[in-house]
DRENTILUM-618823 format. One record per residue (C-alpha): residue in three letters; residue number from 0; x, z, y. Coordinates in Angstrom, 3 decimals, padded with zeros to 6 digits, always signed. Example, Ala and Ser with C-alpha at 12.3 -4.5 7.8 and 13.67 -1.06 7.14 Angstrom:
REM residues 2
- ALA:0:+012.300:+007.800:-004.500
- SER:1:+013.670:+007.140:-001.060
REM end
This chain:
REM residues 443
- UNK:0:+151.780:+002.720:-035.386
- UNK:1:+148.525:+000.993:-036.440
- UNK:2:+147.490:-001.872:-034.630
- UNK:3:+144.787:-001.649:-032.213
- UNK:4:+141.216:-003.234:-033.261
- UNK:5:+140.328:-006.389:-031.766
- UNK:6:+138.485:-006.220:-028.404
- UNK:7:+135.759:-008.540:-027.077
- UNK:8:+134.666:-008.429:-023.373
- UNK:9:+131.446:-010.191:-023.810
- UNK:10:+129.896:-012.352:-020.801
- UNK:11:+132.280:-012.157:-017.625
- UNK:12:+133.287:-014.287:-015.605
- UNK:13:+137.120:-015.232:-016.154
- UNK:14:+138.798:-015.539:-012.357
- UNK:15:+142.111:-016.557:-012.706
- UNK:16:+144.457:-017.544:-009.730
- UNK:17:+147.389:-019.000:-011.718
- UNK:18:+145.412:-021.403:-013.141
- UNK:19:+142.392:-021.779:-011.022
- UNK:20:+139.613:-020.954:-013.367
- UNK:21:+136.579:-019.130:-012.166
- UNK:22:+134.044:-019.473:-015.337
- UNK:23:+131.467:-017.398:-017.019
- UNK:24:+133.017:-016.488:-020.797
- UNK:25:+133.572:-014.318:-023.551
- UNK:26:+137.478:-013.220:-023.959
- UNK:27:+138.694:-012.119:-027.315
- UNK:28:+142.024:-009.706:-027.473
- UNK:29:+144.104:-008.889:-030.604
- UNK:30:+147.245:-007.409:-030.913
- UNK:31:+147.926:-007.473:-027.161
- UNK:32:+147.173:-010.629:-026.141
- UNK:33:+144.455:-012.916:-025.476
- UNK:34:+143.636:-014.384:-028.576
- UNK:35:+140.376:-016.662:-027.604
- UNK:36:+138.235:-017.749:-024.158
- UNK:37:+135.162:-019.506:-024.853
- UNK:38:+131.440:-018.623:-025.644
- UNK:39:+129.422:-016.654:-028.260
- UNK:40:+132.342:-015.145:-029.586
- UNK:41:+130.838:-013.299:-032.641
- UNK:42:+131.569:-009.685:-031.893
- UNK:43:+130.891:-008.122:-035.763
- UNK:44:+134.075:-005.820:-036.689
- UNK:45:+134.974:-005.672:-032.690
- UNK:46:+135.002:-003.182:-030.151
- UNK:47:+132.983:-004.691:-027.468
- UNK:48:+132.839:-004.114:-023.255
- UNK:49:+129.544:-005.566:-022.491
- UNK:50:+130.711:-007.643:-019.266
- UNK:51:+127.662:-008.987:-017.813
- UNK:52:+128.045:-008.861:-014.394
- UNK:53:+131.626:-007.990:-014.242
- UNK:54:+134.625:-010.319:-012.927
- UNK:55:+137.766:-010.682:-015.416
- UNK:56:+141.167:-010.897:-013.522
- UNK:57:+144.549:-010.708:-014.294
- UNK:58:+145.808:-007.129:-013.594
- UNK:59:+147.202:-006.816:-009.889
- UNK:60:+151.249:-006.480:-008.807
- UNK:61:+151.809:-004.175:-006.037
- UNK:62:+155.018:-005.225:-004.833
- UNK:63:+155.413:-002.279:-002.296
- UNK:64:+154.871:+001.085:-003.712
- UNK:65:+157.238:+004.142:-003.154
- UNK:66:+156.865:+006.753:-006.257
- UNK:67:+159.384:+009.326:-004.889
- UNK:68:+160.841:+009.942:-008.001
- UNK:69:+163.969:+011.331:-008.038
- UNK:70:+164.024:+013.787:-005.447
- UNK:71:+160.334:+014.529:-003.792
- UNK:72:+158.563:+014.986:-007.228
- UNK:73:+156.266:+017.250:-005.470
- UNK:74:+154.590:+014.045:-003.665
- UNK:75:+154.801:+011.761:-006.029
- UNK:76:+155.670:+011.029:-009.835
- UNK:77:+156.105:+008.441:-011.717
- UNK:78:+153.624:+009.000:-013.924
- UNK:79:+151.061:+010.463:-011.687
- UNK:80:+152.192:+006.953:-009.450
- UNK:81:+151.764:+004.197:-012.564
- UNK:82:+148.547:+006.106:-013.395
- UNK:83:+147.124:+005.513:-009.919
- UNK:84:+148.596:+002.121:-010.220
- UNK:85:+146.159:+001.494:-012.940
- UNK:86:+142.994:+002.832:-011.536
- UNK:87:+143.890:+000.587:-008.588
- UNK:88:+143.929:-002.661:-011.275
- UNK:89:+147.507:-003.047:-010.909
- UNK:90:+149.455:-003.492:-014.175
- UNK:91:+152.687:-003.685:-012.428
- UNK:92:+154.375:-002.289:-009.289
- UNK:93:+157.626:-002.605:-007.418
- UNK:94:+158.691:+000.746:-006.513
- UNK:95:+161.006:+000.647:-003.031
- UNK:96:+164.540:+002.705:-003.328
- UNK:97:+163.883:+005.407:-000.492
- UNK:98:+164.053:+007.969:-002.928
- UNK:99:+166.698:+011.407:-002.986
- UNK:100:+169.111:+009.511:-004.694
- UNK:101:+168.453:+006.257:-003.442
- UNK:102:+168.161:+003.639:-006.058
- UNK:103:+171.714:+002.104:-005.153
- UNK:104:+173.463:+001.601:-008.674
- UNK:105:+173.064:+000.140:-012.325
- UNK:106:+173.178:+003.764:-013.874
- UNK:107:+170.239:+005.199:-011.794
- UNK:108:+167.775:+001.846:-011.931
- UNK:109:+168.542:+001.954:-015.675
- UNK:110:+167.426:+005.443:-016.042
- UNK:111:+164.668:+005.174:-014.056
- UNK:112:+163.180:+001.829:-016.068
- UNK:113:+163.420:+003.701:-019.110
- UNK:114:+161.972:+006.942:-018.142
- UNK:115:+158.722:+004.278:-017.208
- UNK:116:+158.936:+002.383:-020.252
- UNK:117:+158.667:+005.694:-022.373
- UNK:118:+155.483:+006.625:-020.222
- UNK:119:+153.219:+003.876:-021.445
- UNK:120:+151.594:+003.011:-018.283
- UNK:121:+152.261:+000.113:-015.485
- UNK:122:+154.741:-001.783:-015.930
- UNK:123:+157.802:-000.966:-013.433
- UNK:124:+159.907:-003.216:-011.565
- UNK:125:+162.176:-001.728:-009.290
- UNK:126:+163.685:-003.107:-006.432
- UNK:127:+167.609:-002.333:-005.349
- UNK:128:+168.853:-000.624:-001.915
- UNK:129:+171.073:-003.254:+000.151
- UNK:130:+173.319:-001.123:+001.016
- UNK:131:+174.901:+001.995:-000.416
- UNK:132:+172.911:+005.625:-000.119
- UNK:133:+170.980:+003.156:+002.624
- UNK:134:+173.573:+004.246:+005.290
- UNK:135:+173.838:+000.543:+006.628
- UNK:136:+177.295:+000.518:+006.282
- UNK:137:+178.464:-001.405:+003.054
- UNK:138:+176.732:-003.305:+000.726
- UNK:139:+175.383:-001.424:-003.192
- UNK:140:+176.407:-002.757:-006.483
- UNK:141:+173.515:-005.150:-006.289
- UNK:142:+175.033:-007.672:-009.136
- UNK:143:+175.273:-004.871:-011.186
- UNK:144:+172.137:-003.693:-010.639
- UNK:145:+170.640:-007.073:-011.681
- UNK:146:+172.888:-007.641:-014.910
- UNK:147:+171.611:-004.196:-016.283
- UNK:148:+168.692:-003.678:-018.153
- UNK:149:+166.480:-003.079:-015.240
- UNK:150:+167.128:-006.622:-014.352
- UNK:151:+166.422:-005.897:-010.808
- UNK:152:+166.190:-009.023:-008.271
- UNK:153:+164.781:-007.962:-004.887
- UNK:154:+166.658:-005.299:-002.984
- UNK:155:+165.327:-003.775:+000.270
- UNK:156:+167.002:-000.835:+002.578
- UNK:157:+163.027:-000.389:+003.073
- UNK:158:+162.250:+002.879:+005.430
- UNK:159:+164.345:+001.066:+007.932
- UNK:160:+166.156:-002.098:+009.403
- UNK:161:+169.511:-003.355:+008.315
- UNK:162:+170.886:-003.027:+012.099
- UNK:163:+174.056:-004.670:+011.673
- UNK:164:+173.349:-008.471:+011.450
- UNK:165:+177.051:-009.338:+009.343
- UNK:166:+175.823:-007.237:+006.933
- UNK:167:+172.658:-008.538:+006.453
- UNK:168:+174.257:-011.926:+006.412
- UNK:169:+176.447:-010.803:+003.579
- UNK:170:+173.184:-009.105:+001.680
- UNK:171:+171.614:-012.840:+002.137
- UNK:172:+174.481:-015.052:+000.688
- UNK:173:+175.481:-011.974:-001.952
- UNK:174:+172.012:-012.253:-003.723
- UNK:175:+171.925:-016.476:-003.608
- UNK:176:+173.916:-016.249:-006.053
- UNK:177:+171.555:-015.007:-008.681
- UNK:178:+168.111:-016.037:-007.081
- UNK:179:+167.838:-012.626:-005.840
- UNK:180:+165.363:-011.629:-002.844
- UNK:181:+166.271:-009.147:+000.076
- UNK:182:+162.892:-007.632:+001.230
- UNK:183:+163.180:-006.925:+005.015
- UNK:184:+161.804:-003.607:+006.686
- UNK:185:+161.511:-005.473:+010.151
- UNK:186:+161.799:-002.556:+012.608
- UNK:187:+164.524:-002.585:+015.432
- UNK:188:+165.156:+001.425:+015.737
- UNK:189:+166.496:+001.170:+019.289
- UNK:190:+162.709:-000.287:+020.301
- UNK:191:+161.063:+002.106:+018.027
- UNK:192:+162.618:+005.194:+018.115
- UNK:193:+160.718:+008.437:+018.824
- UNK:194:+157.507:+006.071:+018.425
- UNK:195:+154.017:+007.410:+016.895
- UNK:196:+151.176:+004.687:+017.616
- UNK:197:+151.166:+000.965:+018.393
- UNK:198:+152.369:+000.614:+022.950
- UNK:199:+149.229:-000.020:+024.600
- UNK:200:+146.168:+001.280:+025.590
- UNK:201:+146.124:+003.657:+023.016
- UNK:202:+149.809:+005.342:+023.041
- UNK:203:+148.774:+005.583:+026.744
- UNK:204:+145.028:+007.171:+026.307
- UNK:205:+146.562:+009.919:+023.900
- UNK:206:+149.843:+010.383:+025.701
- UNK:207:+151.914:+009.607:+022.296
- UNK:208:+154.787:+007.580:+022.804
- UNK:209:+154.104:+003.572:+021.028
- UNK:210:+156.026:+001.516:+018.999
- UNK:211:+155.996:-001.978:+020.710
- UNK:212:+155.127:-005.220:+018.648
- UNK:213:+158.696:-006.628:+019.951
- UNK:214:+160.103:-003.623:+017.796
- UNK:215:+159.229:-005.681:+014.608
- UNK:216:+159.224:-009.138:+016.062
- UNK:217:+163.385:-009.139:+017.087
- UNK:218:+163.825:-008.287:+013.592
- UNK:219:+161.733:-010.722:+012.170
- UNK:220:+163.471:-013.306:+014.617
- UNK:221:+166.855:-012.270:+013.696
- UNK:222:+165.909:-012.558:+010.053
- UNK:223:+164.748:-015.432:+010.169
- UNK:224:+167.512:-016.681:+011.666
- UNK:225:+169.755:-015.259:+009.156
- UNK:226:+167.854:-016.675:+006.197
- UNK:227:+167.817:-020.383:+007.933
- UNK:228:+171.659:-019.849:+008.002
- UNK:229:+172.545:-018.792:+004.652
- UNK:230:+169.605:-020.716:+002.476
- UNK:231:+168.926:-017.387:+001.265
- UNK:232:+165.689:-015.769:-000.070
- UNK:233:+163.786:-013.637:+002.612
- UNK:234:+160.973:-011.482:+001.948
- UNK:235:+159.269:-009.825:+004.936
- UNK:236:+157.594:-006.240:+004.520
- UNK:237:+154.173:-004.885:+006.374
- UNK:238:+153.969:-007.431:+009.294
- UNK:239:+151.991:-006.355:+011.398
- UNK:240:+151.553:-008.941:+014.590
- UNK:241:+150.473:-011.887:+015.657
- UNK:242:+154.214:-013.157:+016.688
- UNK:243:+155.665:-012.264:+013.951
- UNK:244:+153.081:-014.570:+011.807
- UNK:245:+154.011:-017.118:+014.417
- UNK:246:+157.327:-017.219:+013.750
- UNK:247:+156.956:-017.066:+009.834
- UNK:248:+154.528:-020.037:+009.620
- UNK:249:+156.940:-021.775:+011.935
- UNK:250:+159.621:-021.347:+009.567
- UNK:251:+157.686:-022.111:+006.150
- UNK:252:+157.175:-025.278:+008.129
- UNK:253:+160.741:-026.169:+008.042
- UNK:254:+161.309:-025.203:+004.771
- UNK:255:+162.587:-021.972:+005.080
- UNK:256:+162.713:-019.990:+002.011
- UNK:257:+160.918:-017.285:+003.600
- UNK:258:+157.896:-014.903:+002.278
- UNK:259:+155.668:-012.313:+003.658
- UNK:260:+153.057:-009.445:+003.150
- UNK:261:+150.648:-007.988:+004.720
- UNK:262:+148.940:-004.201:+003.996
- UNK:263:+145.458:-003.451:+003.451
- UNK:264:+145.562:-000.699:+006.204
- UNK:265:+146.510:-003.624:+008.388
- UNK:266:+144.335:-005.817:+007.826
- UNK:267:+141.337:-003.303:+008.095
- UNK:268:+142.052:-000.958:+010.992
- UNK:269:+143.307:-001.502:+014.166
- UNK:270:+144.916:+000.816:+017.004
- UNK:271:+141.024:+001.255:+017.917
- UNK:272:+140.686:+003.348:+014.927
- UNK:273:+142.904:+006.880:+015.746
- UNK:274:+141.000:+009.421:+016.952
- UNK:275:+141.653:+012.791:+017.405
- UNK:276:+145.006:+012.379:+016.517
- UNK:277:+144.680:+012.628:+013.311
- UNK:278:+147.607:+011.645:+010.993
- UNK:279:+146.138:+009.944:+007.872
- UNK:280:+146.085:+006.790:+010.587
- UNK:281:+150.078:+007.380:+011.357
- UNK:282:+152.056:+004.634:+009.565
- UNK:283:+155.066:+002.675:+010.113
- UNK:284:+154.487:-000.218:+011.571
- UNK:285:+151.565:+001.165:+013.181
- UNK:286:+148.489:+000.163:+013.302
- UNK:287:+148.466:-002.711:+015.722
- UNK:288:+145.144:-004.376:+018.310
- UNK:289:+142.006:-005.851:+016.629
- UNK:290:+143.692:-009.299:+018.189
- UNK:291:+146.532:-008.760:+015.734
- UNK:292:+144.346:-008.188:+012.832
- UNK:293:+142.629:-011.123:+013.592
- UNK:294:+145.895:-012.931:+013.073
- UNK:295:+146.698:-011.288:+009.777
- UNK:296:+143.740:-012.236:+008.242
- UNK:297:+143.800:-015.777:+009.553
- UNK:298:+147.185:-015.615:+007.566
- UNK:299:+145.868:-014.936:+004.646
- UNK:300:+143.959:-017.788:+004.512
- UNK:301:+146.414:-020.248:+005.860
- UNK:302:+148.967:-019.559:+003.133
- UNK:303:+151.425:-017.636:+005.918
- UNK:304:+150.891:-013.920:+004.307
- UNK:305:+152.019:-014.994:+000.887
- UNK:306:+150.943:-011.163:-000.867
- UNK:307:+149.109:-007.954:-000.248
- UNK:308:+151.148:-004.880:-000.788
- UNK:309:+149.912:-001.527:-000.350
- UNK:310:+152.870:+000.302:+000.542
- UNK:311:+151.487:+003.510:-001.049
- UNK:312:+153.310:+006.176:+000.680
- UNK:313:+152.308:+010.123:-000.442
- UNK:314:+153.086:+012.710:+001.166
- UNK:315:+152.743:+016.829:+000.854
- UNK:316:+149.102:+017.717:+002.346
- UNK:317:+150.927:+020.454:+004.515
- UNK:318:+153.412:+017.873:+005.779
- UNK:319:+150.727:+015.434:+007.072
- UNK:320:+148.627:+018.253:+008.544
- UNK:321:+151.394:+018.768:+010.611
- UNK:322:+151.158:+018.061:+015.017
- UNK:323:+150.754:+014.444:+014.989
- UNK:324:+154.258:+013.795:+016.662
- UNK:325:+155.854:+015.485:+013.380
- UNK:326:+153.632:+014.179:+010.610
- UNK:327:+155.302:+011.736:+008.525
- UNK:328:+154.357:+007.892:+008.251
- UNK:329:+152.419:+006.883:+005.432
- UNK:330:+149.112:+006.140:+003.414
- UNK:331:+148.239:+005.989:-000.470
- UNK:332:+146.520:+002.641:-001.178
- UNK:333:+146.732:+001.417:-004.933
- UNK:334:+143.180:+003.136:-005.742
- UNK:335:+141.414:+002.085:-002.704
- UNK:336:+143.167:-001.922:-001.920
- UNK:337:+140.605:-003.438:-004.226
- UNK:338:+137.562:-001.710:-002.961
- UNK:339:+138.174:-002.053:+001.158
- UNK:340:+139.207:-005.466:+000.445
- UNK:341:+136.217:-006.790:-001.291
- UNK:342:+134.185:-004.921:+001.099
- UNK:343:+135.871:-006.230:+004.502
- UNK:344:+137.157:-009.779:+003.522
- UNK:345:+135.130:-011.106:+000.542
- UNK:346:+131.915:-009.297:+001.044
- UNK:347:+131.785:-010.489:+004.800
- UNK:348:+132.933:-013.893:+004.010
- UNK:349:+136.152:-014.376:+005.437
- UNK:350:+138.178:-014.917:+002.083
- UNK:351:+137.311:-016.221:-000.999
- UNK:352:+137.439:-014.146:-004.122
- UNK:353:+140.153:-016.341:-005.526
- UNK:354:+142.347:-016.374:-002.738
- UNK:355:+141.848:-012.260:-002.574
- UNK:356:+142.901:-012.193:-006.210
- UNK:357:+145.438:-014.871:-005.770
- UNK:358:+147.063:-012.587:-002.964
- UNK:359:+147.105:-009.567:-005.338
- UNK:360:+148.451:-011.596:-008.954
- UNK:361:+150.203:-015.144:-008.739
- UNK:362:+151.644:-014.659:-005.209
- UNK:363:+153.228:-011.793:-005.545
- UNK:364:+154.381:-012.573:-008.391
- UNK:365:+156.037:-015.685:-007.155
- UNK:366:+157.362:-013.688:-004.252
- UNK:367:+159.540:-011.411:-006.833
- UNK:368:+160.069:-014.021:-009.292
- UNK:369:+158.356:-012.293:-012.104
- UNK:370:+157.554:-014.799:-014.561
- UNK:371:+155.458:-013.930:-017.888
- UNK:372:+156.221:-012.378:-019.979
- UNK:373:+157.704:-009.890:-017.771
- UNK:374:+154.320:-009.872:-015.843
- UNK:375:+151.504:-012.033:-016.065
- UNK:376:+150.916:-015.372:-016.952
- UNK:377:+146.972:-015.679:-016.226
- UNK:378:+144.567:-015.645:-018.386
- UNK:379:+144.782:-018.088:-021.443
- UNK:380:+145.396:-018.189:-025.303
- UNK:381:+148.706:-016.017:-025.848
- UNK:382:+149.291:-014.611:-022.762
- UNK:383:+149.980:-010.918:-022.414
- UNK:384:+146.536:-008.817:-022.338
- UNK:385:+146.928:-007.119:-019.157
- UNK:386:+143.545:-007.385:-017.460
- UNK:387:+141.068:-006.018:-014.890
- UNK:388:+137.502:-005.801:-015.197
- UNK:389:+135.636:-005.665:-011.777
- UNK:390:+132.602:-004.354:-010.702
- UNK:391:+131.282:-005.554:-006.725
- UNK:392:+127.311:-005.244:-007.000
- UNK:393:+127.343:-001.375:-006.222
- UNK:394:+127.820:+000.087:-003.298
- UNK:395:+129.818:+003.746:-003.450
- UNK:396:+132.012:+006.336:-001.099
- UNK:397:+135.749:+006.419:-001.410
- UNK:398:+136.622:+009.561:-002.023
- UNK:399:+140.833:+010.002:-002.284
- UNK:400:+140.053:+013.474:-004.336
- UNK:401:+139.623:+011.780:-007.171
- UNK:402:+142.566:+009.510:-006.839
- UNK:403:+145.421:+010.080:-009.945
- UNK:404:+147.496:+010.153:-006.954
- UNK:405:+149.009:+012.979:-005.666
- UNK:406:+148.439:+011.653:-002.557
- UNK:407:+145.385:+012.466:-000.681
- UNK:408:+146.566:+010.758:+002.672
- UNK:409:+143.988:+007.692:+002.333
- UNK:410:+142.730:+006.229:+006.049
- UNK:411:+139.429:+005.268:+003.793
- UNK:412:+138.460:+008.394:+002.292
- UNK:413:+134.809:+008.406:+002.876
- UNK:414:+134.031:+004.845:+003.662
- UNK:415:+131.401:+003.365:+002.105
- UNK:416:+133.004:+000.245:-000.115
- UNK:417:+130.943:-001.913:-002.276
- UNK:418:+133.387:-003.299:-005.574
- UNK:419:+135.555:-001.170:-007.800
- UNK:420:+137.755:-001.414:-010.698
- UNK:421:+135.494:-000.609:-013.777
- UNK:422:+138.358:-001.055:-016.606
- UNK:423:+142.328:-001.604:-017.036
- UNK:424:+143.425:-003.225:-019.984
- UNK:425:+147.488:-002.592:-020.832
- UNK:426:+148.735:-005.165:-023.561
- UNK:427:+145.225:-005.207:-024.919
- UNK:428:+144.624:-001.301:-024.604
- UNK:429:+141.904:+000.194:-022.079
- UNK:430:+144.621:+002.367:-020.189
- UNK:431:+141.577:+002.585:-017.530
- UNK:432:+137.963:+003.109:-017.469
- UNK:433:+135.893:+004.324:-014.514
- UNK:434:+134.035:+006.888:-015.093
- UNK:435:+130.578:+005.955:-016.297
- UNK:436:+131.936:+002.776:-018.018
- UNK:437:+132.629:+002.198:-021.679
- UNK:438:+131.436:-000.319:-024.243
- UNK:439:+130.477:-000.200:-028.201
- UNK:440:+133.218:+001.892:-029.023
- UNK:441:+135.277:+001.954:-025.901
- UNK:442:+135.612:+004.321:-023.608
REM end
């Protein structure tokens, strides 16, 4: 295969969180990689973006995506997933096991890895059940699972709790042995069960049974606990209230080895925003009280949310149309995260740009251990070309019936965002451009 042309992006500015530039520049890419940073780059015999204007990142990590492949292909893909990962920005995703098989063994993680690999897209990291067929019973093969060639270090029973507390102890000291992670879904089914909304005023106003905050709290509590015990790695999925931030900042503080994330549906809406009982805004944990999303973006500033994970969830249009009490859990978020989150945190001043993009690069990756040149490694001579080019001076509507998804279950279809993702570059190739957008030869 030939070699692809050299490519300037011409006048950005460079933002990068692993190093902690944020400088206006020219950046030169050959053969995949960054090959110079600096100014007046000459651009004769180069394809050329003209980025005036534009901010260069490095390309997101969403570590909390389900793709649904195997088993509900019909929702999800992984193609049609790692494409919308890359009109999102992201140039990497963890995909979460839930799937029909569950991702429980070497053979199946293996398979799956390749089958991305072959597609050219995102780069896919995929993260392990706990336990076997995620039955809660017995722990999976998770060594194996890590020495095969998906090299897989996180694994998550994600969808629900680990109820039985041995066993999670056991998942905790199993995985210390090879710097693993065990991602925590932090619900306590015998609080939750038969829940639709967040308890409170507005389970009660539309007579839909809640989901009470103490629901994810014990578990987060418990967890805690558990990783204080063993010296283990704990990772802590969607929080969603002000408690459980409590008690994670409380433990960072005593040098727990404890991480967390937080969604962009959570930090945006609140409780306050279902109405009409309409499902796109039923998700699991639920949408919590304007005081709580207060709290989580607080967190994100205070270094207690460590990453922003969209835990894209499709579902089947006719299964979310269904009566609200039936309708499954779950939003799409990897093409609208950057967008709302420029718009409601940056745009309105309560986050820095840097510490928005450092929530969506160098902390995740930190949180999943990913080092380059498995993903990332900033931006600087040598380093793997996977990019994002950012536009935030237009204003525009969200509209999910665009999205590569095939998803259409987006709580922000129709809001008016200002910022979007105007190119994705994939070792050095534009495997994104909005439409609209090209350069001198790109397109």
């Amino acid at each position: 295969m030939a070699s692809l042309p050299d490519l300037l992006i011409r006048g950005a500015r460079v933002v990068d969180p692993f190093r902690g530039t944020d400088e206006g520049m020219d950046l030169l890419v050959s053969r995949g990689r960054v090959a110079e940073l600096g100014k007046g780059i000459p651009a004769e015999g180069r394809e050329v973006i003209d980025a005036e204007g534009m901010i260069v990142a490095p390309g997101f990590l969403d570590i909390h995506v389900h793709l649904r492949e195997p088993g509900r292909e019909d929702e999800e893909t992984l193609e049609s997933g790692l494409a919308a990962a890359l009109r999102g920005g992201f140039t990497a995703v963890c995909c979460m096991p839930n799937t029909d098989p569950p991702l429980d063994n070497a053979a199946l993680v293996e398979e799956m890895a390749l089958k991305a690999a072959k597609l050219g897209l995102a780069d896919l990291f995929i993260v392990g059940c706990v336990t076997r067929g995620r039955q809660g019973r017995e722990l999976a093969e998770m060594g194996l699972m890590h020495l095969s060639r998906a090299r897989v270090r996180a694994f998550s029973d994600d969808g629900d709790g680990i109820e039985d507390a041995g066993l999670m102890r056991r998942a905790l000291e199993y995985v210390s042995g090879f710097g693993g992670v065990i991602v925590s879904h932090p619900e306590d089914r015998g609080l939750s069960r038969g829940g639709q909304v967040n308890e409170g005023e507005v389970s009660f106003a539309l007579g839909l049974r809640g989901i009470p905050a103490l629901a994810e709290e014990v578990m987060v509590a418990r967890d805690l606990l558990l990783a204080g015990e063993t010296g283990a790695r704990l990772h802590l999925a969607h929080l969603s209230t002000a408690r459980s931030l409590h008690m994670v900042r409380e433990a960072k503080s005593r040098g727990l080895r404890v991480t967390a994330e937080a969604t962009p549906h959570h930090l945006v809406l609140s409780e306050r925003d279902i109405r009409d009982y309409d499902t796109v805004y039923k998700v699991n944990p639920p949408l919590r009280t304007p005081e709580d999303v207060r709290e989580l973006r607080q967190a994100l500033t205070d270094g207690t949310v460590d990453a922003i994970a969209t835990d894209h969830a499709p579902h089947a249009p006719e299964e979310k149309e269904r009566e609200f009490e039936y309708a499954p859990f779950g939003v799409v978020g990897m093409e609208s995260a950057f967008p709302v989150l420029y718009t409601e945190l940056v745009e309105r001043g309560e986050l820095p740009l840097m510490r928005l993009l450092d929530l969506l690069t160098r902390g995740p990756a930190e949180v999943m251990g990913l080092q380059a040149p498995e993903y990332g490694g900033g931006i600087e001579v040598g380093c793997r070309a996977d990019l994002v080019l950012l536009e935030t001076g237009r204003e525009w509507v969200m509209d999910a019936g665009a999205f590569a998804s095939k998803g259409r279950n987006c709580p922000f279809h129709g809001r008016k965002v200002k910022g979007r993702v105007a190119f994705t570059l994939k070792n050095g190739r534009v495997a994104f451009a909005a439409a609209g957008r090209g350069g001198e030869g790109v397109g």
